[in-house]
C-alpha positions in Angstrom: 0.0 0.0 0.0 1.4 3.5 -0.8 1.7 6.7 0.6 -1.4 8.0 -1.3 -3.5 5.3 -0.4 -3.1 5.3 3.3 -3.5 9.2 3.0 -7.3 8.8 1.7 -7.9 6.5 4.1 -9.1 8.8 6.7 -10.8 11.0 4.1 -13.2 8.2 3.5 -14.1 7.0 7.2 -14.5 9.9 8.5 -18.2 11.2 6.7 -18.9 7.5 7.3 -18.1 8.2 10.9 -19.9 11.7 11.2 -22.9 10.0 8.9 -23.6 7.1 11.8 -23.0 9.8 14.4 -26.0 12.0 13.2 -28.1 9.0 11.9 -27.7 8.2 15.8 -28.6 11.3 16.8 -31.7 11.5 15.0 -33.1 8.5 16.2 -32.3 9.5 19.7 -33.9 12.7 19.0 -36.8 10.5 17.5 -37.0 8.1 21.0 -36.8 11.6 22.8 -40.3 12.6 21.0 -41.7 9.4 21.4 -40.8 7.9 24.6 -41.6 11.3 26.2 -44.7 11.9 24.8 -46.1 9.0 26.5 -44.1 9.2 29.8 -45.9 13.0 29.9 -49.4 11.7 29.1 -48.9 9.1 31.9 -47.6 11.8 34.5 -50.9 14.2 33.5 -53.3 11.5 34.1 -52.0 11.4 37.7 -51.2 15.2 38.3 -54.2 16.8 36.6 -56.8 17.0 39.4 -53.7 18.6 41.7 -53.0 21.0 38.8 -56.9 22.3 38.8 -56.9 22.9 42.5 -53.0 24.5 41.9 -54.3 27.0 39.2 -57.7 27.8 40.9 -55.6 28.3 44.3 -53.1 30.6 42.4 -55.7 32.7 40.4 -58.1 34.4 42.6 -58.7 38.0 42.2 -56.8 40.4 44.2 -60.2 42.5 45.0 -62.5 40.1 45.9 -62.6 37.5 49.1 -60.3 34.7 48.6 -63.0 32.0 47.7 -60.7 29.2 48.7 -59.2 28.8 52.4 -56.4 26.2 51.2 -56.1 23.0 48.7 -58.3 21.0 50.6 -60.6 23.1 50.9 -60.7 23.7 47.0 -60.4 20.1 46.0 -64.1 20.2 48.3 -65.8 23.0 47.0 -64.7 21.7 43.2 -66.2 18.1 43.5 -69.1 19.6 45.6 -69.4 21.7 42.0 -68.8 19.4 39.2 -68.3 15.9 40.7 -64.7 14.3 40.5 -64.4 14.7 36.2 -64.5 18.5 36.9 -61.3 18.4 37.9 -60.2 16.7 35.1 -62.1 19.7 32.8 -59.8 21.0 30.1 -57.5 17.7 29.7 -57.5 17.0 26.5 -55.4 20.4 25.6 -53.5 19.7 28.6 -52.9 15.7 27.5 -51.3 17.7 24.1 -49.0 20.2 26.4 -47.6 17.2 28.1 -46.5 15.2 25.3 -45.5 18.8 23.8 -43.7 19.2 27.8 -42.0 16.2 28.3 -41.0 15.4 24.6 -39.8 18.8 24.0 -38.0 18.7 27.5 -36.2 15.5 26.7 -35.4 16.1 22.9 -33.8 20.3 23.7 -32.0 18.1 26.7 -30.3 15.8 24.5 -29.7 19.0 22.2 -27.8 20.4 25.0 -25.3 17.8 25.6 -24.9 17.8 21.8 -23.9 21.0 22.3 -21.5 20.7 24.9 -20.4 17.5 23.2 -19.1 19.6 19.8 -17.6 22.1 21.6 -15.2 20.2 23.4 -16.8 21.1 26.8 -17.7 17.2 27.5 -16.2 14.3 26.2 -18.0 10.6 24.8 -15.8 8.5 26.8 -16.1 10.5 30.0 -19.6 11.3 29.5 -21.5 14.5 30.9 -20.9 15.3 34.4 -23.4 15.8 37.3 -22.9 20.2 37.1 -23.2 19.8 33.2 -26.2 18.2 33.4 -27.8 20.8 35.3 -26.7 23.1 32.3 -27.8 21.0 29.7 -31.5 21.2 31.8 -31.5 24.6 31.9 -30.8 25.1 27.9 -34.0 22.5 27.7 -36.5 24.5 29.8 -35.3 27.6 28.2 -36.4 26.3 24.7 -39.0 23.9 25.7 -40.8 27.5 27.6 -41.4 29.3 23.8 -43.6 25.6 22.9 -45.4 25.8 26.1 -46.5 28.9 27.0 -49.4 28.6 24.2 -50.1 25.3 25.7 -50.7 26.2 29.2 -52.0 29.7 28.5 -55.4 27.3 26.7 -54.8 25.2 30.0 -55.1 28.0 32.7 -58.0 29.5 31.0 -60.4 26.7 30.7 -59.8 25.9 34.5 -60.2 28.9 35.5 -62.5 31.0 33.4 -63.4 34.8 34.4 -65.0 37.3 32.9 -64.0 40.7 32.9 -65.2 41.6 36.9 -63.5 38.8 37.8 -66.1 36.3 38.5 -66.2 32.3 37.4 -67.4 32.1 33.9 -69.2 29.0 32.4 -66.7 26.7 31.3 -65.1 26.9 28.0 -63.9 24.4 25.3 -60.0 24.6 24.2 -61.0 25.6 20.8 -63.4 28.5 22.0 -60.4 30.2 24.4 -58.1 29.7 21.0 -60.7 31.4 19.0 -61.7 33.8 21.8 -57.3 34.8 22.5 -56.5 35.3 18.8 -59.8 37.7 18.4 -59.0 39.8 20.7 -55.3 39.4 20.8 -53.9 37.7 17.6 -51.0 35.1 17.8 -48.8 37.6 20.4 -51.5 36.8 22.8 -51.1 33.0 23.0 -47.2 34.0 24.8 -48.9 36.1 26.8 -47.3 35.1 30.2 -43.8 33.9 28.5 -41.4 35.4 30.9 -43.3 33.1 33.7 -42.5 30.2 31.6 -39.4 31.1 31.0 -38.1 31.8 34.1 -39.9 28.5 35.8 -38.9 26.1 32.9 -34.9 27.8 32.6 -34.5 26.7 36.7 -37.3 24.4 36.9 -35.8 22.2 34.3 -32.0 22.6 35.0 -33.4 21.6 39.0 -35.5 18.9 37.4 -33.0 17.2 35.6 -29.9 18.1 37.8 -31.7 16.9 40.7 -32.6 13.2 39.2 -29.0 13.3 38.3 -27.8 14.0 41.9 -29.6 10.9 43.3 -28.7 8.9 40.5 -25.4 9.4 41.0 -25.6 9.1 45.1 -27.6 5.8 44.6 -24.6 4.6 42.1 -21.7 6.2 44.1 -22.9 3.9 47.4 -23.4 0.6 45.3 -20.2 0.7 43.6 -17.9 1.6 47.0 -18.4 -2.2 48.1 -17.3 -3.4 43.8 -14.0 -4.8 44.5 -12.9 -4.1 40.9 -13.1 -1.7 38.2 -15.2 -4.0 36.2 -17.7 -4.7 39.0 -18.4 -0.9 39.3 -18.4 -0.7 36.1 -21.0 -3.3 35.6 -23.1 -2.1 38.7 -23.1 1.3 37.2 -24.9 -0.3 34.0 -27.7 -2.0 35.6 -30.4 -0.3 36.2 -31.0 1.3 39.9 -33.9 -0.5 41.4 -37.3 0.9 40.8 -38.1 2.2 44.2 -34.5 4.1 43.8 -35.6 5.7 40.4 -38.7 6.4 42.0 -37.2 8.3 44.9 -35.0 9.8 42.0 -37.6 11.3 39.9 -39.5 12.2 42.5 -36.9 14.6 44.0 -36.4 16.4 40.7 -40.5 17.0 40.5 -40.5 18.7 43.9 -37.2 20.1 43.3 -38.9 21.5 39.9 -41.5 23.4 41.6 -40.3 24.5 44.5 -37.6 26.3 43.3 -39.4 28.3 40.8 -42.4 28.7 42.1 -43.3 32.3 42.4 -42.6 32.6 38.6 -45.7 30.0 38.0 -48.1 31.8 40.6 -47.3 35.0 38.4 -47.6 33.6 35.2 -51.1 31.5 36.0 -52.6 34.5 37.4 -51.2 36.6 33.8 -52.7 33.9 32.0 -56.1 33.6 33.9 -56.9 37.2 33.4 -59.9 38.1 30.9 -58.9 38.4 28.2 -58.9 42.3 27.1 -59.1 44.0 30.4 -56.9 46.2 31.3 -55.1 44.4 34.0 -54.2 41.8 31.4 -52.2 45.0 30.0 -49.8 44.6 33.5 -46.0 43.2 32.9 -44.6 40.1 34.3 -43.2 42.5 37.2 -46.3 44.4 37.5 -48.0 41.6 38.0 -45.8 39.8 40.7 -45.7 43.1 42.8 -49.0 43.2 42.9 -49.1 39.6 44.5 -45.7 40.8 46.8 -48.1 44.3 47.9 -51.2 42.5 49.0 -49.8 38.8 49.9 -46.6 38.8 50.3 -44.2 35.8 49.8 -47.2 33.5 51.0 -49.3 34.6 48.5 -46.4 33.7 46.1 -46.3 30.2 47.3 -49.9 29.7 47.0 -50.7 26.0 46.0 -47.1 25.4 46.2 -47.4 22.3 48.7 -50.1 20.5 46.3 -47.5 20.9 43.6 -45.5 19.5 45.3 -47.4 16.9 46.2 -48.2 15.5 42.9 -45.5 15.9 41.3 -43.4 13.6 43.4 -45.6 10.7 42.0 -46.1 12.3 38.5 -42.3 13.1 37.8 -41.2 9.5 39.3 -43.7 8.0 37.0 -42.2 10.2 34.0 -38.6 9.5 34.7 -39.5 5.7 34.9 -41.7 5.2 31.8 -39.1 7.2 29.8 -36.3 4.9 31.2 -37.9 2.0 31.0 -39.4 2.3 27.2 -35.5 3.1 26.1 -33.7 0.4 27.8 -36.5 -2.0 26.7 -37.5 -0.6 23.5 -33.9 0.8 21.9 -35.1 2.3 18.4 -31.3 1.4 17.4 
């Protein structure tokens, strides 16, 4: 073999290489779309009745009586009202904006260490660490916040109709409050409330993902200090964690989700409940949240922040293990 030959060598493996690279990445990207789009339908079914109570709790009006003493006392007065399925009004938009959520979250996630991955900021063989994961989070929610503002702006409004003096309005049907927000409004309207989103889904996410990671890691870390070998922690660290460890797991990055950021969702909820054309739905992101800061305080902030909470421990475990599980199991490659 001559010089010439062996020169052209690399020339021809490498686009071969960089071909099977991005055909891989596109089907990850694919199972990203897929596998979270169910995972997110599954986590709604069991977080939707919280979410109802969460958004009513958040949105009452500043200038009339709080009609709610607490989440228990709303989850009362709402099946007293429209029977257990009322709290479940509005889902099928919502079923959409979780497989739009949790898809989108997953797929701009993977898009992230992609990112980190060309630049020479991570490397394949080391893999992404713990920190850079909570970056590569934070670049998902930031993204994943333009396709769901829209989303939950339809959401807020059907659970929480008002008119204009700030009293409950008949329910109304996702395509009525389209129709009804792009009359008055046009397509700017349906981001009405972005800044919210952004903020809460820029930390929420990097918490949300980062935080799964920590406990991974701390559940892996203790396994592998009784491997007597590099190979046995190697193989521990391949094997799945057992469920009630990836259930702890995901659970910790739902509350750590919503904790963390959740002022900016009390804000944006109460932006996004507003009727539409009055002329407090005029008031900023800032105006709005001092408003709640004047008259509440940081309790009024917090508002239906421990029934968050509360289902979305269950509802993020239940996300993080049907994602998991349909990729191990199901490997599109």
């Amino acid at each position: 073999m001559d010089h010439a030959q062996i020169a052209a060598q690399p020339s021809s493996a490498m686009p071969t290489e960089l071909a099977l690279r991005g055909s891989s990445a596109l089907i990850e990207a694919f199972e990203g779309i897929v596998y979270g789009s169910i995972a997110g339908i599954v986590g709604k079914y069991i977080e939707y009745p919280f979410d109802t109570v969460k958004v009513r709790l958040q949105s009452q009006p500043d200038h009339l009586p709080l009609r709610y003493t607490g989440p228990l006392d709303c989850f009362r007065q709402s099946l007293k009202a429209d029977g257990f399925l009322g709290l479940y009004r509005g889902i099928s938009a919502p079923l959409v904006g979780a497989a739009a959520e949790t898809s989108s979250l997953f797929l701009f996630e993977k898009v992230g260490r992609e990112v980190l991955l060309a630049t020479g900021l991570a490397s394949r063989e080391k893999g992404l660490s713990v920190p850079a994961l909570w970056v590569t989070g934070a670049f998902s929610g930031v993204c994943a916040s333009f396709v769901l503002t829209p989303i939950e702006l339809v959401k807020c409004k059907v659970q929480v109709p008002q008119h204009a003096d700030g009293a409950v309005a008949p329910a109304m049907r996702p395509l009525a409050v389209v129709r009804n927000v792009f009359r008055h409004e046009g397509l700017r309207g349906f981001w009405h409330g972005q800044m919210g989103t952004l903020i809460r889904e820029g930390g929420g996410s990097a918490a949300w993902f980062g935080a799964k990671e920590t406990v991974t890691s701390l559940f892996y870390n203790m396994k592998t200090r009784a491997a007597k070998s590099l190979d046995e922690a190697k193989r521990i660290r391949a094997d799945p964690l057992p469920l009630w460890q990836q259930a702890v797991a995901g659970a910790s990055a739902g509350v750590s989700y919503n904790f963390l950021f959740f002022p900016a969702d009390t804000i944006k909820s109460r932006m996004q409940t507003i009727a539409v054309g009055t002329l407090a739905q005029k008031r900023t992101f800032w105006d709005e949240g001092l408003a709640v800061w004047r008259q509440y305080g940081v309790r009024g902030l917090y508002r239906g922040c421990g029934i968050t909470c509360l289902r979305s421990a269950p509802s993020s475990a239940f996300i993080f293990m049907v994602y998991d599980g349909l990729k191990r199991n199901f490997p599109l490659q």
